[in-house]
N, C-alpha and C positions, 0 to 999 in steps of 0.2 A: 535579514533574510533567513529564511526556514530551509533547511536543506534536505530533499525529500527524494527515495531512491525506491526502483521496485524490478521486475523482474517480468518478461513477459514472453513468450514463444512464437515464433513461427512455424510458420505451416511447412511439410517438407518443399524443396524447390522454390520456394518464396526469395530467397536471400536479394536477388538481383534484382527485379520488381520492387521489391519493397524499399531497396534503397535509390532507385532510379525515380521511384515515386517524393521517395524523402529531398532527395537535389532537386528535383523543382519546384520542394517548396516557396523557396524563397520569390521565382517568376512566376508562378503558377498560381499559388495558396494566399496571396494577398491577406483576404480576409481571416485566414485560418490563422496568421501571422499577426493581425491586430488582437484577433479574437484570445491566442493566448497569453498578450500582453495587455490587454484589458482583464483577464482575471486573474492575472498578478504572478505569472509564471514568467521570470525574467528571465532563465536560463534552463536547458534543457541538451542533457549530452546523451548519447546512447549509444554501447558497447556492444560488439559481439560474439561469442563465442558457439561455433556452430548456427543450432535453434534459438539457445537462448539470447535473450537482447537483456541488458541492465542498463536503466535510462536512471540517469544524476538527474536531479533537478533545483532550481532554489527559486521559493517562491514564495510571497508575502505573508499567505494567509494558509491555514491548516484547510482552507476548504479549497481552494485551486485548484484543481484538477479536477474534483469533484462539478465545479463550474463547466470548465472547460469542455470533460466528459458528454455533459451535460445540456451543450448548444447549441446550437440549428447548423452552422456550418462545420464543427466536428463528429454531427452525424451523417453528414456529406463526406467528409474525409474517412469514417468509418466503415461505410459504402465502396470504399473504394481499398480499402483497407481488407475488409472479413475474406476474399479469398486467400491472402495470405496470412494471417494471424487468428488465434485465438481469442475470440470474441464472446463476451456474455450475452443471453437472449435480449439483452436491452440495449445491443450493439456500442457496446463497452469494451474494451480491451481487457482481458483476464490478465490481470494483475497482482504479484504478489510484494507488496507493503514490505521494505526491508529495514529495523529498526537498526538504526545510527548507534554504535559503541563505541565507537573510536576519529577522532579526528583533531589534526594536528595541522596550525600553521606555523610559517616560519617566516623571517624575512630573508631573501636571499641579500646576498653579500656582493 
């Protein structure tokens, strides 16, 4: 697995919306939920501090998200998305790519 991390903002006021949209994913997003495990995005965590969001990801291939970005029902989910985040004209998520320096496992005891 490729472990792939980035950085992205919301809109002011968004906070609650965007995460009441994110909990029903899983009843709701069916397809949005095959669609990122069909392009090889097996895990996907996202942090918040204020605006900004930091989403973990680990994913098969260097182009994944790139796919994902990229597919008929994550421009549906994008749609629904661009009042609360930062969106590029190709209704993409403005994202900043954060390069991996450090990473450490362990076995617990």
């Amino acid at each position: 697995m490729i472990r792939r991390a980035f950085t992205m903002k919301l809109k002011p006021g968004a906070t609650q919306e965007y995460i009441r949209h994110h909990d029903s994913i899983p009843q709701e997003w069916a397809q949005l939920v095959d669609e990122i495990r069909k392009c090889g995005i097996a895990q996907i965590t996202t942090f918040q501090n204020g605006l900004d969001l930091f989403l973990y990801s680990q994913i098969t291939d260097e182009d994944a998200w790139n796919r994902l970005w990229n597919s008929e029902i994550h421009r549906k989910w994008a749609e629904l998305m661009e009042p609360l985040m930062h969106l590029d004209e190709n209704g993409i998520v403005q994202a900043g790519e954060l390069t991996e320096i450090f990473h450490l496992e362990t076995r617990p005891e």
